[in-house]
Structures are given as C-alpha cells and as structure tokens.
C-alpha positions as CSV (number, residue, x, y, z in Angstrom):
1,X,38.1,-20.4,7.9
2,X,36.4,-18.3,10.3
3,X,34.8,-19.0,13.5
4,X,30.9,-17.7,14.5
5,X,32.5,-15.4,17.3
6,X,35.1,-13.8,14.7
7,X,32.2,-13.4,11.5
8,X,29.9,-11.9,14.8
9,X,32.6,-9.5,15.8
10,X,33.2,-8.6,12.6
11,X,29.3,-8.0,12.1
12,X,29.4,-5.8,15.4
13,X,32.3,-3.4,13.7
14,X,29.8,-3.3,10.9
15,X,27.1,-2.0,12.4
16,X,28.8,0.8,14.4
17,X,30.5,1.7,11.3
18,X,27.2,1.9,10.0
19,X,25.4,3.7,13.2
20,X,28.5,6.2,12.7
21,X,28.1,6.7,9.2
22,X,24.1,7.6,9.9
23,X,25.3,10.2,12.8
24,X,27.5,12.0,10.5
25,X,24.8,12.4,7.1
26,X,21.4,12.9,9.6
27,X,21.9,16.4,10.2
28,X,22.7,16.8,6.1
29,X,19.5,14.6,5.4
30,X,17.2,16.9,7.7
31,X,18.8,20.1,6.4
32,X,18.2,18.9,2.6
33,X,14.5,17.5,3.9
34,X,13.4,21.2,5.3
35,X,14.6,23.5,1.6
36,X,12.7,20.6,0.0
37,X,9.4,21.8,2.4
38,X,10.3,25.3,1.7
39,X,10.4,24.7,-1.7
40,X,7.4,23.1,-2.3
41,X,5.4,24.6,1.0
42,X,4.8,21.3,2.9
43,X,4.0,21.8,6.2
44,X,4.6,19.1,8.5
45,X,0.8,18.7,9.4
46,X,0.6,17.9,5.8
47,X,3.4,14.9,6.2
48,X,1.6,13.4,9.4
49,X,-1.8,13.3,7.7
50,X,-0.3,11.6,4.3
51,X,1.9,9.0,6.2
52,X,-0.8,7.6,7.2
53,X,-2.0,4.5,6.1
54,X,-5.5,3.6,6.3
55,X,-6.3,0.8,8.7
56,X,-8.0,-2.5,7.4
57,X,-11.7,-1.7,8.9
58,X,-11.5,2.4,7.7
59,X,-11.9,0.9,3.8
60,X,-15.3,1.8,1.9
61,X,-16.5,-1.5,0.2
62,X,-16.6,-1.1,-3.5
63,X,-20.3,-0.8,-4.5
64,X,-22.2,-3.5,-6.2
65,X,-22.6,-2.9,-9.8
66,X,-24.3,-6.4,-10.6
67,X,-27.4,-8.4,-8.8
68,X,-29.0,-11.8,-10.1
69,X,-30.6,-11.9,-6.7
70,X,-29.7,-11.2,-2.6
71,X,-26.6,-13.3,-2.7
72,X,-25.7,-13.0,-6.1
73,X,-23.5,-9.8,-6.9
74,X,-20.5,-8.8,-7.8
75,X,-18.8,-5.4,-7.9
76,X,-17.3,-5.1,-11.1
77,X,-13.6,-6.1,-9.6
78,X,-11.4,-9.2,-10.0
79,X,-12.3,-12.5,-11.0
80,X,-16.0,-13.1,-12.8
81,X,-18.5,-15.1,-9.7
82,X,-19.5,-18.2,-11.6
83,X,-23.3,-16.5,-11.7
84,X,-21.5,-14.3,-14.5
85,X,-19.6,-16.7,-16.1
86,X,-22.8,-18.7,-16.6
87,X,-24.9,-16.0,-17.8
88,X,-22.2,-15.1,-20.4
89,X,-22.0,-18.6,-21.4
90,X,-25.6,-18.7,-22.6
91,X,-25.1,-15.7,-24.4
92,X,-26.8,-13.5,-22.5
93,X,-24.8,-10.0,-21.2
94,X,-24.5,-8.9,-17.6
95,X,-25.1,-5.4,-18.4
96,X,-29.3,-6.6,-17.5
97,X,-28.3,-7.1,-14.1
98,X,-26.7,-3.8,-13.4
99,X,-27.9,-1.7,-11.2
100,X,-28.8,2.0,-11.6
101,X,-26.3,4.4,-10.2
C-alpha cells in the first residue's frame, strides 16, 4: 500500500515529466500556429479582438416582441410568462400583442 508522501512524490515526477514534455512540443505548437496564420491571413490583432469574451453588463437586451401592458412583456425567448399562457388558454393568439418592428 502506498503512503500520502510516496503517491505525492510520485505526483511531483508527474508533473515535471509533464512541464518537460510541454517545453519540448511549444516551440513545434507556435511554429505550426504561425503557417496556420499565414495560411489563412490572421493577423494577431484579429486573435486578440476574437478572444474576447463579452463581459456580463456589455450584452444588448433582447427587444420586447409582446406587451399586455407596462409590466407585462415578454421577448419572444424561453419559457411562456403566465400572461401568455393565459391568453392562449382562452383561445385567443398573442400575435395581437406584438409590437410593430
């Protein structure tokens, strides 16, 4: 059976096994990353601006499709507001509530 400090050692060897084998295939990765630029003209202004992702508070709310009145909307997305539901229930469509693009 093996002890914590012998299964952490051998975790240790791991990792700068690992560390090594990342030294060794970096330059190969980089080298293989730039033809693939070349190749398909990516400029590296192009990467930064892509890798980006767009912060929480940067999104555009969806606009509102549907109104029954000031707090009643709904955007066309996801789960039907019970407002909807309801007016469906009596037979009536939601397509009189939309609002003109």
């Amino acid at each position: 059976m093996s002890t914590l400090t012998q299964i952490q050692t051998q975790i240790a060897e791991l990792q700068k096994q690992a560390q090594e084998i990342i030294n060794v295939e970096r330059r190969a990765v980089i080298d293989d990353i730039k033809v693939k630029m070349v190749t398909y003209n990516i400029s590296s202004e192009e990467l930064e601006r892509r890798g980006k992702a767009v912060k929480a508070g940067q999104r555009t709310p969806s606009p509102i499709k549907y109104r029954k009145s000031e707090n009643e909307y709904w955007v066309g997305r996801g789960p039907k507001p019970q407002w909807v539901k309801a007016i469906e229930s009596e037979g009536e469509s939601v397509e009189l509530y939309r609002i003109p693009e």
